[in-house]
C-alpha positions as CSV (number, residue, x, y, z in Angstrom):
1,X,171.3,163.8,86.2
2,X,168.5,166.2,87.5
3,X,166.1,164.6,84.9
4,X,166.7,161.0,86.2
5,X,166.0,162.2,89.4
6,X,162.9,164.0,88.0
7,X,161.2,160.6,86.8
8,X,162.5,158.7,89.8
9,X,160.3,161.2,91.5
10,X,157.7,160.6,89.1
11,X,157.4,156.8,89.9
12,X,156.8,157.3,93.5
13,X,154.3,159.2,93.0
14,X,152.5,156.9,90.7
15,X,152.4,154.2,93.1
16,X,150.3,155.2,95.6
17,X,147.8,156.1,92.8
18,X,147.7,152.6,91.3
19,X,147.6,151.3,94.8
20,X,144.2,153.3,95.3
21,X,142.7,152.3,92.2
22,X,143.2,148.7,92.7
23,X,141.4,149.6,96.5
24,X,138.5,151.0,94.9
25,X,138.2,148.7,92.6
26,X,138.4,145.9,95.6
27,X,135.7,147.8,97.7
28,X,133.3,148.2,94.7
29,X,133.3,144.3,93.9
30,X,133.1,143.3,97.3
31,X,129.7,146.0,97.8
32,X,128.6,144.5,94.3
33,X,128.5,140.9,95.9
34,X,126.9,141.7,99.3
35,X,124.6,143.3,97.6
36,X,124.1,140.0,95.4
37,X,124.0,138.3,98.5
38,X,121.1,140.3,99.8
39,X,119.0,140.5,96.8
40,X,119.4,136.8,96.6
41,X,118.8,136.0,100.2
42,X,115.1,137.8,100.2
43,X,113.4,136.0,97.8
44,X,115.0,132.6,99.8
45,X,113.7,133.7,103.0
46,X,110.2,134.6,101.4
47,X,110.1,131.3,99.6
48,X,111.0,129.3,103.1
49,X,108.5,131.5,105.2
50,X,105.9,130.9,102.9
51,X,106.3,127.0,102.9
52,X,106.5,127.5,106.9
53,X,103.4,129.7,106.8
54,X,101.7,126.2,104.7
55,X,103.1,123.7,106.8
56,X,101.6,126.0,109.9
57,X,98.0,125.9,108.1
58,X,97.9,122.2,108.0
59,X,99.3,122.0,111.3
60,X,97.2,119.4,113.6
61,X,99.1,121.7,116.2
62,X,97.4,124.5,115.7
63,X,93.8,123.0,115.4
64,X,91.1,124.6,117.1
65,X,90.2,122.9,120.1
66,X,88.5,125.5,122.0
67,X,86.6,128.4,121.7
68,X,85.6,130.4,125.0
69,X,82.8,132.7,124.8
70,X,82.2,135.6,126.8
71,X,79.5,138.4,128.0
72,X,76.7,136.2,125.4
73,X,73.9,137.1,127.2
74,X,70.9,138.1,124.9
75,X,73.2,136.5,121.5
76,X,73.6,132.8,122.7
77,X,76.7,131.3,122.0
78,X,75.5,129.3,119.0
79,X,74.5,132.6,117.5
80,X,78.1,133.9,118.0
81,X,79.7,130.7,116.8
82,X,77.5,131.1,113.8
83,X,78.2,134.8,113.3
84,X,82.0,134.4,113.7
85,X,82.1,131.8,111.3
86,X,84.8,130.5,114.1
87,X,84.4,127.0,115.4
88,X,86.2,123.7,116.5
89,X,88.3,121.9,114.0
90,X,90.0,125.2,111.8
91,X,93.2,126.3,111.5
92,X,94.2,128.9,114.3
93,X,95.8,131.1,111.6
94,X,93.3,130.5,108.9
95,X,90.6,132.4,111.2
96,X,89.7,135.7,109.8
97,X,89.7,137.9,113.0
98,X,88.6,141.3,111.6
99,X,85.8,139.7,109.3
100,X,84.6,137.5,112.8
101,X,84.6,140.9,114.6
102,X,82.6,142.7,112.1
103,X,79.7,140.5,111.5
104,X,79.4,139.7,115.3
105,X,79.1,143.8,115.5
106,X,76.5,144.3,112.9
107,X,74.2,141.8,115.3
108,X,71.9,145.1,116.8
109,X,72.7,143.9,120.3
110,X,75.9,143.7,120.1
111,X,77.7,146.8,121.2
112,X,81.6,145.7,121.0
113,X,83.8,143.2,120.1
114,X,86.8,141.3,121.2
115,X,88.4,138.1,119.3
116,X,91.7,136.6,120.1
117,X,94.1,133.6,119.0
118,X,95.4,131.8,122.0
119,X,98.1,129.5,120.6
120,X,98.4,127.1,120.5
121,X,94.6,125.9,119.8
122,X,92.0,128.2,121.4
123,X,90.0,131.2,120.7
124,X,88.4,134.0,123.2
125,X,85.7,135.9,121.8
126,X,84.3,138.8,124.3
127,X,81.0,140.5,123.5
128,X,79.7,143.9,125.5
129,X,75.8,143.6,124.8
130,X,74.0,146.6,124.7
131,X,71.5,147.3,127.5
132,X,67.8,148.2,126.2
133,X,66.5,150.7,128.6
134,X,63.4,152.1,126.9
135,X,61.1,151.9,123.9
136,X,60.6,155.0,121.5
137,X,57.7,155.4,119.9
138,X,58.0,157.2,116.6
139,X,56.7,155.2,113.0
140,X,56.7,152.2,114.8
141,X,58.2,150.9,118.4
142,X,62.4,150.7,118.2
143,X,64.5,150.4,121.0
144,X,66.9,152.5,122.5
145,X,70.0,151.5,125.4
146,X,71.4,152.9,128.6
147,X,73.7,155.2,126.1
148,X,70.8,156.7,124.1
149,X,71.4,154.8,120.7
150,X,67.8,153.7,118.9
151,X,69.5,150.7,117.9
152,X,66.8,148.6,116.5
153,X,63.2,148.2,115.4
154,X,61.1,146.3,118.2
155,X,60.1,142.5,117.6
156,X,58.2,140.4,119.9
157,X,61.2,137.2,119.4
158,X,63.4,140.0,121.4
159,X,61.0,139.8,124.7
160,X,61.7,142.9,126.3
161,X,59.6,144.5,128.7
162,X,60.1,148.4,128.9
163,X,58.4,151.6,129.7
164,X,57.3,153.4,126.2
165,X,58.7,157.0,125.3
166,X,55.3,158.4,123.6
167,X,54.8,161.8,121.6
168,X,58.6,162.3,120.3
169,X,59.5,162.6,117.0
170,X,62.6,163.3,115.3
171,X,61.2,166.3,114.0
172,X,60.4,167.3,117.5
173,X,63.8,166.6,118.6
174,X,65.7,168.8,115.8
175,X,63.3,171.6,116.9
176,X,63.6,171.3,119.9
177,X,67.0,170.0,120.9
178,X,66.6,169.9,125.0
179,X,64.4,167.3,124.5
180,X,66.6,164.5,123.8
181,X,68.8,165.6,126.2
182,X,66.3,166.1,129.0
183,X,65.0,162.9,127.9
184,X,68.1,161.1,128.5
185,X,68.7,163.0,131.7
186,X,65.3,161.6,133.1
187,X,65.4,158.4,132.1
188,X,69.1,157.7,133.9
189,X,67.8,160.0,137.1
190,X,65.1,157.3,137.5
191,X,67.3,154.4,136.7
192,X,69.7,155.3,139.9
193,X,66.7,155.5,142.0
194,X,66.0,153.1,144.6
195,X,62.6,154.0,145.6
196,X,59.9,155.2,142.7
197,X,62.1,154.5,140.1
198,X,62.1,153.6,136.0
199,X,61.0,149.7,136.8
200,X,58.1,151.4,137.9
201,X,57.4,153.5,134.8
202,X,55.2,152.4,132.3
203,X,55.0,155.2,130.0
204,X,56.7,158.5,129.5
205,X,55.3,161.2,127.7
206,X,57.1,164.2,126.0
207,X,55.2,167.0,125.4
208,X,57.0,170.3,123.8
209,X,55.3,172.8,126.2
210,X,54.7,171.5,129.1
211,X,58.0,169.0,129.8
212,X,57.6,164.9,130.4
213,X,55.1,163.2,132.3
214,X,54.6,159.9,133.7
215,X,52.2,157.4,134.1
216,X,52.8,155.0,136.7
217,X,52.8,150.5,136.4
218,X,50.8,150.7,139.2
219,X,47.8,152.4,138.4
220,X,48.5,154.6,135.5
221,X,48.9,157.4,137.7
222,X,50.2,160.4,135.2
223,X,52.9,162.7,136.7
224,X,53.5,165.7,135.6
225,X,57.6,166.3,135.9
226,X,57.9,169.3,133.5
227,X,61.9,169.1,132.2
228,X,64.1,169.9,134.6
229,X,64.8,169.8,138.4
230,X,63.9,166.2,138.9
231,X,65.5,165.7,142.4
232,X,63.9,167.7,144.2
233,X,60.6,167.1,142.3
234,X,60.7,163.6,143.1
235,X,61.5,164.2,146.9
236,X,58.2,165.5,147.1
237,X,56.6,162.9,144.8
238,X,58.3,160.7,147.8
239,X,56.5,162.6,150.8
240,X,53.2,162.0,148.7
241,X,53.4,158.2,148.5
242,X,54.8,157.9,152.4
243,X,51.9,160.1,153.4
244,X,49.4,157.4,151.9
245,X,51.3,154.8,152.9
246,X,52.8,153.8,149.7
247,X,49.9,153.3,147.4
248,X,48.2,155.7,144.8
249,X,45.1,154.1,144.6
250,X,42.3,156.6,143.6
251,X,44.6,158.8,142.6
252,X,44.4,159.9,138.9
253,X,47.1,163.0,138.3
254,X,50.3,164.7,140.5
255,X,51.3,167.6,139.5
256,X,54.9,168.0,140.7
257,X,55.3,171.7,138.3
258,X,52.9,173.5,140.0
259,X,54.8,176.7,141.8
260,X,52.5,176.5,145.1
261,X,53.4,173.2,145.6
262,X,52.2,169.4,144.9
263,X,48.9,169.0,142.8
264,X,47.3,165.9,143.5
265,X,44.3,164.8,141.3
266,X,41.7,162.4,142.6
267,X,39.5,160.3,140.5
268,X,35.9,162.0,140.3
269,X,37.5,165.5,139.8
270,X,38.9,165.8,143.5
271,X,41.4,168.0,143.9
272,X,44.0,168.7,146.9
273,X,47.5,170.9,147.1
274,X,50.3,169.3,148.9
């Protein structure tokens, strides 16, 4: 009796075993085909995005209708259609933004770039030019902007009109590192000035002792403005002009360094302390 009820025992406890077996085994094929599933469904949805990525590209819908240019000032906007390689006609997802932007940015004058798709059948290209402020003199004539990049050899097809920056070289300027900045420092002073300011400069002269001087459109009046302290030097260069009633004529030098005060030079050797 006591070993019938030993494998009665037994059984029971055998059941729940085969029960879990038959669970695992359930759980693993069911894991097995969602797995399946997803492996399977990948490739399917690849396959259909990439025949809905080629129905896209010969899309009449997304044909290039219009393409808006902006900030083309000095580059014309034929030059930036040509550039861009972007033009009426294309596919609006065939267009190669990042190739567009970087030929339009290896134009000299073109500082930045912006290129957009505007679905469903425009682009906006956006250009920030650079601003040429100056001319450098050093092998030949380049031309440097409002942010003190020497951005480009001079030409004649660019038609600028510009004072000169005469005597610097980049020699001079690794020697002698103020310069460049006392350079830059004087050229924006005078292009914020309302009265005598850079528009009236035609040359400026960098000398390593003695600081920058000027020589004047009007005139070729030089004057000396040594390297620092430009606002109050040019406060008296002010008084000067109002006290001849805003001309220089027969004037040859000022000498706005000198420590007792203005040095004006007349033509014929005159000279007279302000």
């Amino acid at each position: 009796m006591k070993t019938k009820q030993s494998k009665r025992s037994n059984r029971k406890k055998d059941i729940p075993r085969k029960v879990g077996v038959r669970q695992r085994l359930k759980s693993f094929f069911l894991s097995v085909a969602r797995l399946t599933g997803t492996a399977l469904a990948v490739p399917a949805l690849a396959f259909f995005g990439w025949k809905l990525y080629g129905e896209l590209l010969d899309s009449p819908y997304l044909e290039i209708k219009t393409v808006n240019i902006a900030g083309a000032e000095r580059v014309g906007e034929e030059e930036v259609r040509g550039l861009s390689g972007i033009d009426t006609g294309q596919n609006l997802l065939a267009v190669d933004t990042g190739e567009a932007r970087q030929r339009l940015r290896n134009h000299p004058f073109v500082r930045s770039v912006e290129i957009r798709r505007e679905l469903p059948d425009a682009v906006y290209i956006s250009l920030a030019e650079r601003e040429p402020l100056v001319f450098i003199r050093l092998d030949e004539l380049y031309v440097m902007d409002r942010e003190g990049t020497v951005f480009k050899r001079y030409s004649a097809v660019d038609g600028l009109d510009l004072p000169v920056v005469t005597g610097l070289t980049l020699e001079l300027m690794d020697a002698e590192p103020w310069i460049g900045g006392g350079l830059l420092e004087l050229i924006d002073f005078l292009d914020g000035r309302a009265r005598f300011g850079l528009d009236d400069v035609s040359e400026i002269h960098v000398d390593r002792m003695y600081g920058f001087s000027l020589y004047t459109l009007a005139g070729g009046v030089r004057v000396e403005v040594g390297s620092d302290g430009f606002d109050e030097k040019f406060l008296s260069f002010d008084r000067v002009v109002e006290a001849r009633k805003g001309k220089l004529d027969g004037i040859e030098a000022v000498d706005l360094t000198a420590e007792r005060g203005v040095v004006v030079r007349f033509r014929g050797s005159g000279v007279k302390a302000a």
